[in-house]
N, C-alpha and C positions, 0 to 999 in steps of 0.2 A: 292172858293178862287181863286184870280189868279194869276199865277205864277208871275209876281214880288211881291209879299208879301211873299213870300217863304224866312225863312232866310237862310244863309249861311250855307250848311251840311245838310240839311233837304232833304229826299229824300220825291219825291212824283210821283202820277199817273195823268197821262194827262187824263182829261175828254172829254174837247169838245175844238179845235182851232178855235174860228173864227175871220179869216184871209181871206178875200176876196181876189178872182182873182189871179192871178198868184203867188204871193210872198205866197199864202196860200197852194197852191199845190206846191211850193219847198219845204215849210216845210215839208210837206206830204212825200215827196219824200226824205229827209234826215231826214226822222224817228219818227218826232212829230204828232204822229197817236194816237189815244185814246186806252188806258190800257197800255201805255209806261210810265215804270218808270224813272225818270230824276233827277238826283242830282244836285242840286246849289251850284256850285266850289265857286265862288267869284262875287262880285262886285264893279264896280270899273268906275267913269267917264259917269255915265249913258247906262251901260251895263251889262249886265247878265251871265257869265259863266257858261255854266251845261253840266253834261255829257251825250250824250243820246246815249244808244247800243256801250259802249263802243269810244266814240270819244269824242272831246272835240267841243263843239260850243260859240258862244257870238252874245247873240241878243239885240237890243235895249231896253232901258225899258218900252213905248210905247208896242213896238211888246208884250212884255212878259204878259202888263196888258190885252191883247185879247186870251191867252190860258188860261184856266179855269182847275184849277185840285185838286185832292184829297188828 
């Protein structure tokens, strides 16, 4: 499944990101590594809210259908 199908309040586990090239490794780098749990705060205007290790983020909904999780 992937993470834009997730609804609102569902916590789940990142499987596999793939995000090519550079914007793939900032994610990496701000936490979205696989067995990381993530919460989906809200949505809203074609963006994603979740919590990851404690912070809050907002990605496109694009971006969110290429992380894959459980």
């Amino acid at each position: 499944m992937c993470l834009s199908d997730v609804k609102v309040g569902e916590c789940v586990t990142i499987k596999h990101v793939h995000v090519p090239g550079v914007l793939g490794e900032r994610l990496m780098e701000m936490g979205l590594v696989p067995s990381t749990k993530i919460l989906v705060v809200r949505r809203s205007y074609g963006l994603l809210s979740i919590s990851v290790r404690g912070y809050a983020l907002s990605i496109r909904g694009k971006l969110a259908s290429d992380i894959i999780v459980e």
